[in-house]
C-alpha positions as CSV (number, residue, x, y, z in Angstrom):
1,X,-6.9,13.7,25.1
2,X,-6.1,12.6,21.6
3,X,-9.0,11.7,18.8
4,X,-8.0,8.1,17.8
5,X,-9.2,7.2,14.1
6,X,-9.9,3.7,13.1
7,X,-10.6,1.6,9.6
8,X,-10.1,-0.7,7.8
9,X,-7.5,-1.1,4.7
10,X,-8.7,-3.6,1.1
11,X,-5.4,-2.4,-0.5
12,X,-2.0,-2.0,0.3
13,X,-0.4,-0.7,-2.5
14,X,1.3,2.4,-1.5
15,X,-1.3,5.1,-2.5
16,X,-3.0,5.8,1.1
17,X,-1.0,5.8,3.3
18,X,2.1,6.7,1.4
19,X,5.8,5.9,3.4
20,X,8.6,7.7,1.0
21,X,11.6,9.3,2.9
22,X,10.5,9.4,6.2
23,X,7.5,10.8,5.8
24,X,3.6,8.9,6.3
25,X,0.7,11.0,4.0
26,X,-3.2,10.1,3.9
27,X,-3.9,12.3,1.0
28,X,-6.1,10.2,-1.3
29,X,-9.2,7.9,-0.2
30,X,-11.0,8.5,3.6
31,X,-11.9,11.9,3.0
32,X,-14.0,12.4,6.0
33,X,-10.9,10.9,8.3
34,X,-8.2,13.7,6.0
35,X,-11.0,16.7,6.6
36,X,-11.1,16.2,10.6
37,X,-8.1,14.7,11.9
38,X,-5.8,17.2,13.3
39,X,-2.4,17.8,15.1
40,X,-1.9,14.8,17.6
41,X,-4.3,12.6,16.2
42,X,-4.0,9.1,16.2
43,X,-4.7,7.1,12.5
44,X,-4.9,3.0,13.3
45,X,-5.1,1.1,10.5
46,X,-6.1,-2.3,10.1
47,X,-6.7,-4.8,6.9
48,X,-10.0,-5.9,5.9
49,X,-10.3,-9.9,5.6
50,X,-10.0,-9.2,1.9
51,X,-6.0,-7.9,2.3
52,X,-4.2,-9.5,5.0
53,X,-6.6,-12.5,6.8
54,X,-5.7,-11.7,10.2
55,X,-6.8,-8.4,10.4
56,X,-3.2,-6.9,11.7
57,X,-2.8,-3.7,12.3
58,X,-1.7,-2.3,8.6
59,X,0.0,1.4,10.3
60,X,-0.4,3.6,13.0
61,X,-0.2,7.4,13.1
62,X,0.7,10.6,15.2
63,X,-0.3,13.4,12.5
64,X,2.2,15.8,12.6
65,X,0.4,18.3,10.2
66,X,-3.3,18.4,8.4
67,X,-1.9,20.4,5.2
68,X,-4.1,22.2,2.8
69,X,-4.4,20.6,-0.2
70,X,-3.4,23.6,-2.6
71,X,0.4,23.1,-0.8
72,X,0.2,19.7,-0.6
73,X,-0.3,19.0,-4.6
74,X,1.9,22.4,-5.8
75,X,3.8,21.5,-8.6
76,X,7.1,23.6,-6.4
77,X,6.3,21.6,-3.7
78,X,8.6,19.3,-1.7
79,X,5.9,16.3,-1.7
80,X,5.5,16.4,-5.5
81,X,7.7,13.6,-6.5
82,X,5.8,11.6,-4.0
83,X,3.9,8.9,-5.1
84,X,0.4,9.8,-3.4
85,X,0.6,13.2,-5.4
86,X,-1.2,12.3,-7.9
87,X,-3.2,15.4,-8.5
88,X,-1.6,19.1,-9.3
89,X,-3.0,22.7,-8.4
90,X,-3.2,24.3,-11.6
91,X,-3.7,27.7,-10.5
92,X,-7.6,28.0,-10.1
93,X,-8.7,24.2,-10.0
94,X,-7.0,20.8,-9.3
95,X,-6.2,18.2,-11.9
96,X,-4.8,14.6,-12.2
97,X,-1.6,14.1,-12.9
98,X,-1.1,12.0,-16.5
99,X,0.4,8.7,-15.9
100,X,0.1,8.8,-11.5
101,X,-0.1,5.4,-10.7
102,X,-3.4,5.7,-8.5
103,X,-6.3,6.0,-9.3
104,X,-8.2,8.1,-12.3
105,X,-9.1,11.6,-13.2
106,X,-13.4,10.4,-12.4
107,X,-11.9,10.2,-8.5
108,X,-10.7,13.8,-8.0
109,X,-14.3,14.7,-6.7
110,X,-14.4,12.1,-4.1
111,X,-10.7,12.7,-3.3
112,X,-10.1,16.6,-2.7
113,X,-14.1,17.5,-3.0
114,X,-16.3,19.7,-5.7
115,X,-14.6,23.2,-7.1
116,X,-14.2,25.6,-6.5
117,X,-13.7,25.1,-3.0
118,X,-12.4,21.5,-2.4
119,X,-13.5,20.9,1.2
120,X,-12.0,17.3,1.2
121,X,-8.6,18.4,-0.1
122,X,-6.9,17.6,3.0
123,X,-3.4,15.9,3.5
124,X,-2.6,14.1,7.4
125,X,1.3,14.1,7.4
126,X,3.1,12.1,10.1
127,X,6.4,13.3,9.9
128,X,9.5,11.4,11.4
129,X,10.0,7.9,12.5
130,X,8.9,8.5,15.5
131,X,5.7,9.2,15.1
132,X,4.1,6.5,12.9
133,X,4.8,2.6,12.4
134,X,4.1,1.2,8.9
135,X,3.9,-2.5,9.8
136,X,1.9,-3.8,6.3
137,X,1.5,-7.6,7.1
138,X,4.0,-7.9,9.8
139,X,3.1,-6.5,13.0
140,X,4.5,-8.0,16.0
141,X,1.0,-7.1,18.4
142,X,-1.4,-9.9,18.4
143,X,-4.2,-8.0,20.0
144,X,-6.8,-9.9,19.1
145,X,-5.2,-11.7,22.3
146,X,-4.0,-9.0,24.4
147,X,-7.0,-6.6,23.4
148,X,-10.4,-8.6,23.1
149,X,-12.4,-5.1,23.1
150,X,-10.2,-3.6,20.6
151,X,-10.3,-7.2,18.4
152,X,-14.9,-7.1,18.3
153,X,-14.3,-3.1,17.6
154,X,-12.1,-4.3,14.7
155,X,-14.2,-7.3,13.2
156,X,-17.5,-5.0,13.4
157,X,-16.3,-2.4,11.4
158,X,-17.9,-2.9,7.5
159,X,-20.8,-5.0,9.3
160,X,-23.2,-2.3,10.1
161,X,-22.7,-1.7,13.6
162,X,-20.4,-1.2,16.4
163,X,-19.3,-2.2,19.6
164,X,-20.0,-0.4,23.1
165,X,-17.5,2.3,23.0
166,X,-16.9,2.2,26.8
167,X,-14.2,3.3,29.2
168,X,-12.6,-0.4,28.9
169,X,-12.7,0.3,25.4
170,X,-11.2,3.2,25.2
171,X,-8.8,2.0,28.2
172,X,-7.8,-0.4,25.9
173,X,-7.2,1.4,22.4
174,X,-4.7,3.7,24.3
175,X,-2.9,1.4,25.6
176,X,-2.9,-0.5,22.3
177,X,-2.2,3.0,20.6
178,X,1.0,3.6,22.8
179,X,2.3,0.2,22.6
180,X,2.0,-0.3,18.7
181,X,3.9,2.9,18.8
182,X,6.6,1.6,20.9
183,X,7.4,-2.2,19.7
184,X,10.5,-2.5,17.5
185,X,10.1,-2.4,13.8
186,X,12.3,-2.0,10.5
187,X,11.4,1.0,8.3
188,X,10.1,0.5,4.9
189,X,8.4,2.2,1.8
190,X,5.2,1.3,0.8
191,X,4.9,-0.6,-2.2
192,X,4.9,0.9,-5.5
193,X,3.0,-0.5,-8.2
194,X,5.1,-1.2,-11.4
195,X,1.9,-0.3,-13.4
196,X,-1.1,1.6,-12.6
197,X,-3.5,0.5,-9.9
198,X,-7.1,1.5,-9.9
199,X,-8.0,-0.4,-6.5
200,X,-9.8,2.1,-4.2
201,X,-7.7,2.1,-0.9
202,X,-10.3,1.6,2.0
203,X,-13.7,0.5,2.6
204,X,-16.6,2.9,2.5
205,X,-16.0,6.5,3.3
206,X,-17.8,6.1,6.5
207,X,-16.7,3.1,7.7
208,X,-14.4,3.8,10.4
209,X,-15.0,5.4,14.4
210,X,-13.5,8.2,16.0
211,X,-12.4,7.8,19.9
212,X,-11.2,9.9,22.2
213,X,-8.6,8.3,24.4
């Protein structure tokens, strides 16, 4: 049975997740999700009422790999001209990278964790095409119709509480899970900022639920 993880996205901008060259990362922002989620594990996205009004499902994602942080950020890395690597391993302790357009040096700590051990410094890769769907404000699946479980799960995240997480629920998110998967969709980068963006990417670190379906 695969772990499904679910939350809520304020900002869109490219820096979590990051789609460059066929390739979906989580490396910055939701720490706790990065630190758990491993191989097979599903990462649904949705927008907060504060991005996209309608609460569509943002990006969904198979993780492919949960990389150690130290390979992920290696200056002789292939991910380092990505834009989401916006931190370097500088032999003994991490560092931001002058001029990345996300976020600031003060956010390394909640990104990769304290040194000298980095316990949040975590990457979720979902390599391939086939195994994620970056949608941004277009998704074709109006499940707030087709999945009325799945919808209150959605709206009650960021409230406080959460919705009975029962077998029709989870019924439902797998179904919802394979389909969103499935439906037709035309590949595209995230968005780049042309100057620096400071936004934080999600809602609070623990607001999202963990399913298994």
């Amino acid at each position: 049975m695969a772990k499904v993880y679910i939350y809520k996205l304020t900002v869109d901008d490219g820096g979590a997740p990051c789609v460059s060259n066929g390739v979906l990362s989580l490396a910055i922002c939701k720490p706790a999700i990065r630190s758990t989620a491993g191989r097979g594990s599903i990462v649904l996205g949705f927008a907060a009422d504060s991005l996209y009004r309608d609460n569509c499902l943002v990006y969904v994602a198979r993780v492919t790999e949960n990389l150690e942080g130290r390979k992920y950020f290696l200056d002789s890395s292939r991910y380092v001209d990505r834009p989401d690597c916006i931190y370097r391993w500088a032999g003994h302790r991490f560092e931001w990278k002058t001029g990345s357009r996300f976020h600031l040096p003060s956010d390394l700590v909640h990104d990769l964790g304290e040194a000298p051990h980095y316990g949040r410094a975590h990457v979720l890769l979902s390599e391939g095409v086939n195994n994620f769907r970056y949608f941004r404000d277009k998704c074709p699946i109006d499940y707030k119709k087709e999945y009325p479980r799945l919808s209150a799960l959605v709206e009650s995240l960021g409230q406080g509480h959460r919705v009975n997480f029962g077998s029709d629920l989870r019924a439902e998110l797998a179904r919802f899970a394979e389909q969103s998967r499935d439906v037709p969709w035309e590949y595209r980068n995230t968005p780049v900022p042309s100057a620096p963006c400071r936004d934080k990417c999600s809602m609070g670190e623990d607001d999202f639920v963990d399913l298994e379906c």
